[in-house]
C-alpha positions as CSV (number, residue, x, y, z in Angstrom):
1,X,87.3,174.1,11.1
2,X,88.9,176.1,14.2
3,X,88.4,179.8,13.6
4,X,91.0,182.5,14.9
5,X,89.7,184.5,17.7
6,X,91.2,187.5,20.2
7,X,89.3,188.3,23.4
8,X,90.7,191.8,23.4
9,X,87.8,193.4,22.9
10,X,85.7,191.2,25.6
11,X,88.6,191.7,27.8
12,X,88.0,195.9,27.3
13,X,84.7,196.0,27.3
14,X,84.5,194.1,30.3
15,X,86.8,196.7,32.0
16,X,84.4,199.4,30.7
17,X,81.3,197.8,32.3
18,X,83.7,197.7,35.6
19,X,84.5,201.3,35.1
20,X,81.1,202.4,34.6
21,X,80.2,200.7,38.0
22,X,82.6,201.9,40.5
23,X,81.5,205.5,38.9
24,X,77.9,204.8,39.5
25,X,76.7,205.2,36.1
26,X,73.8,202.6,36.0
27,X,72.6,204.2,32.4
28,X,72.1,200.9,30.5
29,X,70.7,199.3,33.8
30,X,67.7,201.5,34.7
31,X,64.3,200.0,35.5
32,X,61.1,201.6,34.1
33,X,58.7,202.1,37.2
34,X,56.0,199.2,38.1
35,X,52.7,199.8,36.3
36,X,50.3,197.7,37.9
37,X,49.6,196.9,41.7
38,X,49.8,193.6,42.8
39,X,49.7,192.3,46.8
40,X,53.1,192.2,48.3
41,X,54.0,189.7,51.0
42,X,55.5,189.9,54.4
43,X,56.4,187.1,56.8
44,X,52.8,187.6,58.3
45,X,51.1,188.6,55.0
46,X,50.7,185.2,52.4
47,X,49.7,186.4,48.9
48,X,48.6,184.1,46.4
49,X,48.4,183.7,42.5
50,X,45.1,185.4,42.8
51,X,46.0,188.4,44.2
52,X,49.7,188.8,42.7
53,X,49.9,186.8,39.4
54,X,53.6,186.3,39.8
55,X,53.2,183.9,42.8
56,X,52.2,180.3,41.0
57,X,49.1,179.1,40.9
58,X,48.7,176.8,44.3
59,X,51.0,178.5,46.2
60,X,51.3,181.2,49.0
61,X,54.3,183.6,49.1
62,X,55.3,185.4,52.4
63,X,59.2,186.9,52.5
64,X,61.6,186.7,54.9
65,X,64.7,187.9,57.0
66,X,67.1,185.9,59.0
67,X,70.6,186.8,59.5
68,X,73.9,184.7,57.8
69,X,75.3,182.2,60.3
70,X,79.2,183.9,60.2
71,X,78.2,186.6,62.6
72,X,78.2,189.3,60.4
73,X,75.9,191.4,59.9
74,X,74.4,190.2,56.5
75,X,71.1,190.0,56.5
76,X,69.5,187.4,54.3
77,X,66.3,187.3,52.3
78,X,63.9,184.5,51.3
79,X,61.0,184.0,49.1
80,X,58.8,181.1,50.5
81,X,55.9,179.4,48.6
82,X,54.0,177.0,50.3
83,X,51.1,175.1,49.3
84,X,48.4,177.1,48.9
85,X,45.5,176.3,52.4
86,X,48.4,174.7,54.4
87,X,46.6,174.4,57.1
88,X,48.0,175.8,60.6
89,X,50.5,173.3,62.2
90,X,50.8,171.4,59.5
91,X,54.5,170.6,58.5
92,X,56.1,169.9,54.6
93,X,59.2,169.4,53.7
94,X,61.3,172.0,51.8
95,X,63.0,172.6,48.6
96,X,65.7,175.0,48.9
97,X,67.6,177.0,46.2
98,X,70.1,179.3,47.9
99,X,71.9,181.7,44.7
100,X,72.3,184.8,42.7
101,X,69.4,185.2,40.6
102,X,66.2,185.4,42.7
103,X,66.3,189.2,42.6
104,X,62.5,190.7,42.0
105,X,63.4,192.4,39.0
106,X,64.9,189.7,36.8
107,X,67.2,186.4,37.0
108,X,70.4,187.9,35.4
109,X,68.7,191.7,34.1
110,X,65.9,193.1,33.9
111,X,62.7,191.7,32.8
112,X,60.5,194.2,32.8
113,X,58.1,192.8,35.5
114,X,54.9,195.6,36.0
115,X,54.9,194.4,39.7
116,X,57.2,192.6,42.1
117,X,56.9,189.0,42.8
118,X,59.2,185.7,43.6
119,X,61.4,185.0,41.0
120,X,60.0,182.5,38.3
121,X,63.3,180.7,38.2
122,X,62.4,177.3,38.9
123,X,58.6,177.1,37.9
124,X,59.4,174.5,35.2
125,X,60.3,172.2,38.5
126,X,56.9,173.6,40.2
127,X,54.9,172.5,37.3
128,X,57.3,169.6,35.9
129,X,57.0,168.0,39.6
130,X,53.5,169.0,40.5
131,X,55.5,170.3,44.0
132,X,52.9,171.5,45.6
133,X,50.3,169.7,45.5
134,X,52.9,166.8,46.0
135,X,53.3,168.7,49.4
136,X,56.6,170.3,49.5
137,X,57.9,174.0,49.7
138,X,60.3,176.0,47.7
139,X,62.2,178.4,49.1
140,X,64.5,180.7,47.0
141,X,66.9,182.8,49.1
142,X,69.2,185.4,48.2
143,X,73.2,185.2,48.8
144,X,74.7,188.0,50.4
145,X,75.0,190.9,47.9
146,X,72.1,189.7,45.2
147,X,68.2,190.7,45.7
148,X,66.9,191.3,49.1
149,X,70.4,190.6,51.0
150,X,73.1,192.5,52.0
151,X,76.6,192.1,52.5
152,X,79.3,192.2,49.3
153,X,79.4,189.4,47.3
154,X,82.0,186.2,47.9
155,X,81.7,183.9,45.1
156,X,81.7,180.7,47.2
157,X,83.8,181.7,49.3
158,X,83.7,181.5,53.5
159,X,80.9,184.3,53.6
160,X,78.4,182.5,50.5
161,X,79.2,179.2,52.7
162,X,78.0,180.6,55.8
163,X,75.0,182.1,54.1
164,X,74.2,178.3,52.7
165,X,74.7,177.0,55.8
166,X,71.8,179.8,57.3
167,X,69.5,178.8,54.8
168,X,69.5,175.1,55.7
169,X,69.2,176.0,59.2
170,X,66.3,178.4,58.8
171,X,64.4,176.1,56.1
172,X,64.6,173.2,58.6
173,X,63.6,175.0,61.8
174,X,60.3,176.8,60.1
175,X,57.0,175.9,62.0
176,X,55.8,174.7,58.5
177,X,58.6,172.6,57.9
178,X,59.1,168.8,59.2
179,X,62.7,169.8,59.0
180,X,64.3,167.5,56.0
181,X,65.7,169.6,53.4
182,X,66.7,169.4,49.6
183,X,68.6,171.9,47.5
184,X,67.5,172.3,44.1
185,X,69.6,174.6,41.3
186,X,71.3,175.0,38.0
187,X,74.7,176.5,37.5
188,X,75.1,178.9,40.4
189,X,72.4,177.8,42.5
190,X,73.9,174.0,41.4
191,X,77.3,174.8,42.8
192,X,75.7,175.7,46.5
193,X,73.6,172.8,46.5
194,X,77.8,170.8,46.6
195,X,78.2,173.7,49.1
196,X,75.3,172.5,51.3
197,X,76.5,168.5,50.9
198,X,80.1,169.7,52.1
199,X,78.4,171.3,55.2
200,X,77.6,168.0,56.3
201,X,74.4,168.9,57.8
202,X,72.2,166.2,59.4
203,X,68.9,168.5,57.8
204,X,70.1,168.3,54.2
205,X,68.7,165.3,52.8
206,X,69.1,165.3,49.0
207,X,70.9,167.6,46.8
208,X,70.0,167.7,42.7
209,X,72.9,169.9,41.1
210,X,72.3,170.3,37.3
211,X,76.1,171.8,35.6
212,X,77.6,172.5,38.8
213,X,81.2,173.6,39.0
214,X,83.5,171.1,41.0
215,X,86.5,173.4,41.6
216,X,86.1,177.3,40.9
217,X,90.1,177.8,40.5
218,X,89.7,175.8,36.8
219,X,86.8,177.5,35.5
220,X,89.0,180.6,35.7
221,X,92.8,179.1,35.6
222,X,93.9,176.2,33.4
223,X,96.9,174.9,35.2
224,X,98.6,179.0,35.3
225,X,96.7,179.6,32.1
226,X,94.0,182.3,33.0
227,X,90.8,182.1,30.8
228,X,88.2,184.7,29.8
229,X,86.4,184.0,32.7
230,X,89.2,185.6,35.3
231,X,87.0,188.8,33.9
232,X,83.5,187.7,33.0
233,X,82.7,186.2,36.1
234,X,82.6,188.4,38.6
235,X,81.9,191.3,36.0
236,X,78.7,189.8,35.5
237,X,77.8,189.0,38.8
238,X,78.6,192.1,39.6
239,X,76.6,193.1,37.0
240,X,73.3,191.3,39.0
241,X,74.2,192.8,41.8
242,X,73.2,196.5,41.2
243,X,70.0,195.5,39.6
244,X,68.0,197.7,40.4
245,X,65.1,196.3,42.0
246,X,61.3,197.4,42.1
247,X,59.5,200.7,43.4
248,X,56.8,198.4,44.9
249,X,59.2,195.9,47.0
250,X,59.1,197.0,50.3
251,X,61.4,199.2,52.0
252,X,64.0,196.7,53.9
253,X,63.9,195.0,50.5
254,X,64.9,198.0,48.6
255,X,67.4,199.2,50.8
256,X,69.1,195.8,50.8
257,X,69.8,195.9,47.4
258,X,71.1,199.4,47.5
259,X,73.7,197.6,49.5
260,X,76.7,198.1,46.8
261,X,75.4,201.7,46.2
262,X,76.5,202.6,50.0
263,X,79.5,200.2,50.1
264,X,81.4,201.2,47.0
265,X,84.9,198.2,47.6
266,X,82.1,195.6,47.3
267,X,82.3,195.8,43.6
268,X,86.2,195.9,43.1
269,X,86.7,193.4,45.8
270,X,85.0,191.0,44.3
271,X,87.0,191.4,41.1
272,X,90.6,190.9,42.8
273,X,90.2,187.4,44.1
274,X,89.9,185.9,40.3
275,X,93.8,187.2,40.0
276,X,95.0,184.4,42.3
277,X,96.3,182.1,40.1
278,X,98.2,179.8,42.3
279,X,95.6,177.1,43.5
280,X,96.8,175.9,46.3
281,X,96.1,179.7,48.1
282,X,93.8,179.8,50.6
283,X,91.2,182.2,48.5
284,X,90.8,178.7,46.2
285,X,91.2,176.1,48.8
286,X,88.2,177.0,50.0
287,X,86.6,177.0,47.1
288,X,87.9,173.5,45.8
289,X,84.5,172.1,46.0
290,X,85.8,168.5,45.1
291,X,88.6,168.4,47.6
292,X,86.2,169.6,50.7
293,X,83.5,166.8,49.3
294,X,85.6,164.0,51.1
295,X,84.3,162.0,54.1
296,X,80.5,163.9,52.9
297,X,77.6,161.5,52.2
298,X,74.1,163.7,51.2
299,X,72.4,162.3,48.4
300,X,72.9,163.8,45.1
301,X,71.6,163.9,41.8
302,X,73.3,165.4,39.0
303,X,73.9,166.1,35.6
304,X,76.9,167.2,33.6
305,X,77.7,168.3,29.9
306,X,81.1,166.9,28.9
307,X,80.9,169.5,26.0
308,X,80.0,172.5,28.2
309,X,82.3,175.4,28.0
310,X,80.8,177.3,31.5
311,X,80.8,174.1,33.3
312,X,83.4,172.3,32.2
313,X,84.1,168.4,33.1
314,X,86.6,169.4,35.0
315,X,87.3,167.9,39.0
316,X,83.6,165.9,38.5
317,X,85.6,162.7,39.0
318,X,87.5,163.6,41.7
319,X,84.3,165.0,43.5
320,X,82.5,161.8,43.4
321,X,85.7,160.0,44.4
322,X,85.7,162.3,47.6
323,X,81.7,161.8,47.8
324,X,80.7,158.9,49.8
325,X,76.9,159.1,50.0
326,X,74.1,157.9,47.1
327,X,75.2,158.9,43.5
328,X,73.2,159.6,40.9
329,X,73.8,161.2,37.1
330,X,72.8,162.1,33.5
331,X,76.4,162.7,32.1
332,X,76.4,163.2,28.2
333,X,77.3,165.5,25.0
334,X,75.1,168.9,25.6
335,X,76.3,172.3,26.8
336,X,74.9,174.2,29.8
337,X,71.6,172.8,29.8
338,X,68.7,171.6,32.4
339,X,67.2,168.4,32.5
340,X,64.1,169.5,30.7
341,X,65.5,172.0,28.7
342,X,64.1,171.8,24.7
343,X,65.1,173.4,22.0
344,X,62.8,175.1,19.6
345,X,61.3,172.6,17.9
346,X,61.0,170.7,21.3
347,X,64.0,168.5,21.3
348,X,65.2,167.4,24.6
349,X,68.6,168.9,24.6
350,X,70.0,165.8,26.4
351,X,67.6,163.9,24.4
352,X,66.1,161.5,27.2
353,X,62.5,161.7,28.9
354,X,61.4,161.6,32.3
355,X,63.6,164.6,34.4
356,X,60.9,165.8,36.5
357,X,59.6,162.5,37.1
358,X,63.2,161.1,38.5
359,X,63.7,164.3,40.5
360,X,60.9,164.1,42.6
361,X,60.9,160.1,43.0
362,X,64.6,161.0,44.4
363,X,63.2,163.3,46.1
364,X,59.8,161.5,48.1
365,X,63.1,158.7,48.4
366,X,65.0,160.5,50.9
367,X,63.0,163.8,52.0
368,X,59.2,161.9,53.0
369,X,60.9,158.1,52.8
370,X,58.9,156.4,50.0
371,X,60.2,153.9,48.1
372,X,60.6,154.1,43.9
373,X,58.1,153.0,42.3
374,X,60.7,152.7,39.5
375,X,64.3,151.2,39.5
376,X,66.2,154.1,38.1
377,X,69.7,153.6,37.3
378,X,72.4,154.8,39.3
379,X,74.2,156.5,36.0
380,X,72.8,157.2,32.7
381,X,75.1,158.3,29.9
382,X,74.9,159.3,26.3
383,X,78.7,158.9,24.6
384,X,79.5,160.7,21.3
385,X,77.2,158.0,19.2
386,X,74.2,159.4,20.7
387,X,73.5,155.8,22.1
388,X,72.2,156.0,26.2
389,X,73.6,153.4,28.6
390,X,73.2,152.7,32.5
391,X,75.8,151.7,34.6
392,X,76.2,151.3,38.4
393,X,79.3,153.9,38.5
394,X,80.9,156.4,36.2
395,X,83.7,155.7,35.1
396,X,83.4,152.3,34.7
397,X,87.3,151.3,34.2
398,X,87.6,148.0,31.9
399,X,90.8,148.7,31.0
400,X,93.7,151.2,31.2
401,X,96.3,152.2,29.0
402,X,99.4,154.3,29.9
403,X,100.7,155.4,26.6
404,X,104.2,156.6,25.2
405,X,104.0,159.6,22.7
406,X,107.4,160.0,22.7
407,X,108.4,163.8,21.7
408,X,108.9,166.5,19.4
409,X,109.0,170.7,19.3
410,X,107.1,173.3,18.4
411,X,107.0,177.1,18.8
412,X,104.5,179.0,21.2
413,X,103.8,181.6,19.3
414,X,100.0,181.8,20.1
415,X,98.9,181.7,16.0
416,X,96.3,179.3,14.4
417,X,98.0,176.3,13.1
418,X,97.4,174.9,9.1
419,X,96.0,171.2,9.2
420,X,99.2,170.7,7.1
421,X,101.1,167.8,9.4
422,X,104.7,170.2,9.1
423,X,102.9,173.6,10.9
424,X,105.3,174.4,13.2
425,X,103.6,175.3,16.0
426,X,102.2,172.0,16.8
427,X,103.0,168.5,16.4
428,X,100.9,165.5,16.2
429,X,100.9,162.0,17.4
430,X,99.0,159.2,15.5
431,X,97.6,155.6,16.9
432,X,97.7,152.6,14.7
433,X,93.6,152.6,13.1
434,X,91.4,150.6,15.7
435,X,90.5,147.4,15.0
436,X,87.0,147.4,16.9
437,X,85.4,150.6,18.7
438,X,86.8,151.6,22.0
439,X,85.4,154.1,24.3
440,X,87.9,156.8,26.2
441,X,85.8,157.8,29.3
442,X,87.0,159.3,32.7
443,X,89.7,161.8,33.2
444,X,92.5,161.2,30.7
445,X,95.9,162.5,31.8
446,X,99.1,163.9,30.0
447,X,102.8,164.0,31.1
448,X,105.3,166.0,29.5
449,X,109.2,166.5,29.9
450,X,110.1,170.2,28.9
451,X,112.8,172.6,27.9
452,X,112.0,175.7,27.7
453,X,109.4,178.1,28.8
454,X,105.8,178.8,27.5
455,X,102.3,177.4,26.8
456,X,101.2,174.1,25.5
457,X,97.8,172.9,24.5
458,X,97.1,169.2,24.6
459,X,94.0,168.5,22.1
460,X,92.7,164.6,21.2
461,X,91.0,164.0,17.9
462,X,88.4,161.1,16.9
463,X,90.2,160.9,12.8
464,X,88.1,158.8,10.6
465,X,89.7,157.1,7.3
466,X,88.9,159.9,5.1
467,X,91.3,162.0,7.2
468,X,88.1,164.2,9.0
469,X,89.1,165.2,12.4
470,X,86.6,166.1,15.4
471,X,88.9,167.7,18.3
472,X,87.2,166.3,21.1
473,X,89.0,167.0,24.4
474,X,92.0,169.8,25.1
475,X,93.6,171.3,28.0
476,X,96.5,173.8,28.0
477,X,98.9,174.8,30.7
478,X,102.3,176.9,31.5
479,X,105.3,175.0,31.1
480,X,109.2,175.1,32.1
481,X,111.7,172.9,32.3
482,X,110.9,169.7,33.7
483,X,107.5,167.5,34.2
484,X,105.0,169.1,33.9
485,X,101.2,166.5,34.4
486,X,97.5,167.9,34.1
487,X,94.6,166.6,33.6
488,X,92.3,166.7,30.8
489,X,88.5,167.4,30.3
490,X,86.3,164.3,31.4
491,X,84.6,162.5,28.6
492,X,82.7,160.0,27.3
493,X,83.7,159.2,23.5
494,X,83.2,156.7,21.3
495,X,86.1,155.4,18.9
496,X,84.9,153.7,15.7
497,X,86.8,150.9,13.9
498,X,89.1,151.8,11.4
499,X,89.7,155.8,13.4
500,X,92.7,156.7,15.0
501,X,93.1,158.4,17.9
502,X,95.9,161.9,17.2
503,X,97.1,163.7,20.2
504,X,98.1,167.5,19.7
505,X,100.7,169.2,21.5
506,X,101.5,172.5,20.6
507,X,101.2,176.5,21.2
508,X,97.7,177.8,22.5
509,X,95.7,178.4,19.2
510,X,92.5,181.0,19.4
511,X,89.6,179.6,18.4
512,X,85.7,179.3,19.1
513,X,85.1,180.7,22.3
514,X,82.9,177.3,23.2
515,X,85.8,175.3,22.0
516,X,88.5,177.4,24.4
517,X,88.7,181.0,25.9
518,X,92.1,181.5,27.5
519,X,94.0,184.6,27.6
520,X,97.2,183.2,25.9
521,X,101.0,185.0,26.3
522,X,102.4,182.9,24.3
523,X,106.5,182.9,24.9
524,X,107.6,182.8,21.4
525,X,109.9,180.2,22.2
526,X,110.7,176.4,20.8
527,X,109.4,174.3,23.6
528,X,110.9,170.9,23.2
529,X,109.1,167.9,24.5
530,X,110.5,164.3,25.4
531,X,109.0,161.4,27.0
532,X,105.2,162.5,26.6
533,X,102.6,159.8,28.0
534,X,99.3,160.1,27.8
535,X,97.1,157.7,31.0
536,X,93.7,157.0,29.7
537,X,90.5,154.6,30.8
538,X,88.8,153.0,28.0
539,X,85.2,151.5,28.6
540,X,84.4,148.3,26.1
541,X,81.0,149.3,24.6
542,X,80.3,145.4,23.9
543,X,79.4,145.8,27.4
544,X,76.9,148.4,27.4
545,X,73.2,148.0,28.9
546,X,71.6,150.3,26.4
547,X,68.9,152.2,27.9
548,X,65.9,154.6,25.7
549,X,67.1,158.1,24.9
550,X,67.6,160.8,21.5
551,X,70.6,162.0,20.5
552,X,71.0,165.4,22.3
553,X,71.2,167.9,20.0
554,X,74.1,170.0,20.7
555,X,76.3,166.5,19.7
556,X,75.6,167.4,15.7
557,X,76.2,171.0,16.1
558,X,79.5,170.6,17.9
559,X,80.9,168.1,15.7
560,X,79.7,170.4,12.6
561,X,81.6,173.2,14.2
562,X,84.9,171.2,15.6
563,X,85.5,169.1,12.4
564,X,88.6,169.9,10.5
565,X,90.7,167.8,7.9
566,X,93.8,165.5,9.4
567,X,96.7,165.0,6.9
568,X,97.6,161.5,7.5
569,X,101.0,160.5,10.1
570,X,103.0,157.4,11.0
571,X,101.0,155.6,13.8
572,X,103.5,155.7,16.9
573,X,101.1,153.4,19.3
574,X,98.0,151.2,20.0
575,X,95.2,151.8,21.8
576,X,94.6,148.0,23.8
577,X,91.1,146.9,22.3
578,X,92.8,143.9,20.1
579,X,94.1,141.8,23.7
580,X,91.9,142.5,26.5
């Protein structure tokens, strides 16, 4: 069951780390000196695994310095690995990851590295893809404030843009290069690879984002709700931004990344952009990834977790309606996970084979124009049965249902509610039992009339007979008197026969930070609710083209953590599977 939580001590500690930086006490964040010697690369100098063992084996590393494209005067730096005896002339094209965690001296802190090198980040897709000898380079470079760059950080905003933007441009125009381009990235380095596909940039070829975020403003602000991550963010990036690097990088490097150290508002500016909570401003216009994808066309490639808590499903749909190039995507049940990521045993944590393999087919498709070898389909998906399916598009919409929940009250009072039916902080709204298995997938939506003033939390439970409960979709927002409509999480999950589907309305309840991290004020008032509807796309899985793939993992321990008993209610509607 749902276990009370309060973020007040994240939320000070958090300010602590903040206070600690702006006084330039780096104590926890020291860096014990470089033991070993190692050759260290310039632009001119190429250094290989066998005279630096952090360079992979194959490969030649040189660095780099190029300046942003905003005419500033950041400077950028890059990490380039080319196949090792490329021979003079000769031209390959490029792999580009473009983020925050290429510094020398760890990803995200310190790793204890004897010697500098490139970052290690992506050598799972140097070995997974065989890149090099495949003929391709990777180059990693650095966003303005993080390892060898300068300038104050701008988490996607105008200045991280125009540093993408550089990258691309520099990566294409190398003599080594025969000027097509792919981005390549996880999580940060994900979300500038949907920078670089809004840029519209004849060079960029291909993009493969794995847990991107589609809109920045809701991974920090649930419809006027702010969440955890209006702290964490930029505390931790500002965090890997005074990592201190390596006594044997060279000098510009080094005094790059002292950048902070001499420009003090870097820091602290960061931080203020996150209070913005209306998203129509300008600060999160620009940095409403989906809305800027429109008119765009770069292939991409993509995956996305609909149970992942620091990615969420949220503006995904939107972002591929905007998109109007090649779509590909491994959508299913995992948290923040890579393609090839295993657990420790060795399960696949999205449970299907063959990541590496589709990568760098899509990317020999579009970057060096070979044809597949194998017909891979446009979407595969894993719902909440832990069955895989292909489709040509995601969501595939068989039928819709617009559905009255009529109303009810409750108070917002912030507290954890009883599973007792009467708790008055929440009430619930039950379905007739299915009569055959129906599968919600898409963005469901939820309209509410309102009196009064305060917080609501709209939550959707899978309820079996026995009265077992899995909560598996929820969004919360501010409310006042009127209509208030948001949209929910995207998702992919399976009702049985014989479950009902409950929808929850009611005060913000603290919980499991995976299952929900806002920073709730409740109003302590009775919010009344009247004509509630909830719009939702179901997908008939009698229709399904069931593909090869495990159950991913994280699908068991979520619904072991989520589950909580249902007393039973009056049904109020039907889901339309019986009359299609």
């Amino acid at each position: 069951m749902r276990v009370p939580k309060t973020y007040v001590r994240r939320l000070l500690t958090g300010t602590a780390v903040m206070l600690l930086v702006l006084a330039g006490a780096p104590a926890a964040l020291t860096q014990s000196e470089a033991t070993a010697t190692a050759a260290v690369a310039t632009a001119d100098k190429a250094v290989t695994h066998a005279e630096n063992d952090r360079v992979p084996q194959g490969a030649s590393w040189t660095q780099h310095y190029f300046p942003s494209s905003d005419g500033s005067e950041v400077e950028l730096h890059a990490d380039v690995l080319l196949p090792e005896g490329l021979s003079t002339g000769e031209q390959v094209p490029v792999i580009l990851s473009v983020g925050a965690y290429f510094g020398h001296s760890g990803q995200q802190a310190l790793e204890n590295h004897a010697h500098t090198g490139p970052s290690n980040r992506f050598n799972d897709l140097i070995e997974g893809t065989d890149l090099f000898n495949r003929g391709y380079a990777l180059v990693m470079v650095d966003l303005r404030g993080f390892g060898g760059s300068t300038g104050c950080l701008d988490f996607m905003g105008p200045g991280e843009q125009a540093d993408v933007k550089a990258a691309i441009d520099w990566a294409a125009s190398q003599p080594w290069s025969t000027g097509a381009v792919g981005m390549y990235g996880k999580s940060y380095d994900a979300i500038t690879g949907l920078v670089g596909n809004n840029l519209d940039q004849d060079a960029l070829k291909a993009v493969v984002a794995q847990a991107p975020i589609w809109d920045l403003h809701r991974s920090v602000w649930s419809n006027g709700v702010s969440r955890s991550t209006i702290v964490d963010v930029s505390r931790t990036y500002n965090e890997i931004a005074i990592l201190p690097q390596l006594p044997d990088d060279d000098e510009r490097y080094r005094t790059n990344a002292a950048y902070e150290q001499v420009n003090p508002l870097c820091l602290p500016l960061n931080s203020l952009g996150y209070q913005d909570a209306d998203p129509g401003s300008e600060f999160w216009q620009f940095r409403n990834l989906a809305e800027r994808a429109k008119g765009t066309d770069t292939p991409i490639l993509f995956t996305q977790g609909f149970l992942d808590w620091k990615a969420e499903a949220e503006a995904v749909e939107e972002f591929l309606g905007n998109h109007q190039g090649p779509q590909r995507g491994w959508l299913g049940p995992w948290e923040h996970y890579r393609g090839n990521d295993r657990t420790a045993d060795g399960k696949l944590e999205m449970g299907r084979e063959g990541w590496f393999d589709e990568v760098i087919s899509f990317y020999d498709q579009h970057l060096k124009g070979i044809k597949p070898t194998v017909d891979y389909p446009a979407y595969v998906v894993q719902d909440s049965t832990g069955t895989w399916r292909a489709q040509d598009t995601w969501p595939v919409v068989e039928y819709a249902a617009t559905i009255a929940l009529g109303g009810g009250s409750y108070l917002d009072d912030g507290l954890h509610a009883e599973a007792a039916a009467g708790a008055p902080n929440r009430f619930l709204v039950w379905s007739e039992p299915l009569g055959q298995p129906a599968r919600i997938t898409g963005t469901p939506q939820v309209s509410l009339s309102v009196e009064g003033y305060g917080n609501v939390m709209v939550e959707l439970y899978d309820v079996a007979p026995d009265g077992s409960a899995v909560a598996f979709n929820r969004q919360v927002a501010m409310v006042k008197p009127g209509t208030t409509s948001f949209d929910l999480r995207s998702t992919d999950w399976m009702l049985q026969a014989g479950h009902a589907l409950v929808v929850e309305i009611g005060t913000i309840q603290p919980s499991l930070a995976p299952d929900n991290d806002w920073i709730d004020t409740p109003s302590f008032e009775t919010i009344t609710v009247s004509d509630a509807q909830l719009e939702l796309v179901l997908d008939d899985p009698a229709n399904d083209t069931v593909i090869p793939g495990d159950r991913a993992p994280w699908l068991d321990i979520y619904r072991q953590g989520y589950t909580e008993q249902l007393s039973p209610g009056a049904p109020s509607f039907t889901l339309p599977t019986e009359d299609r």
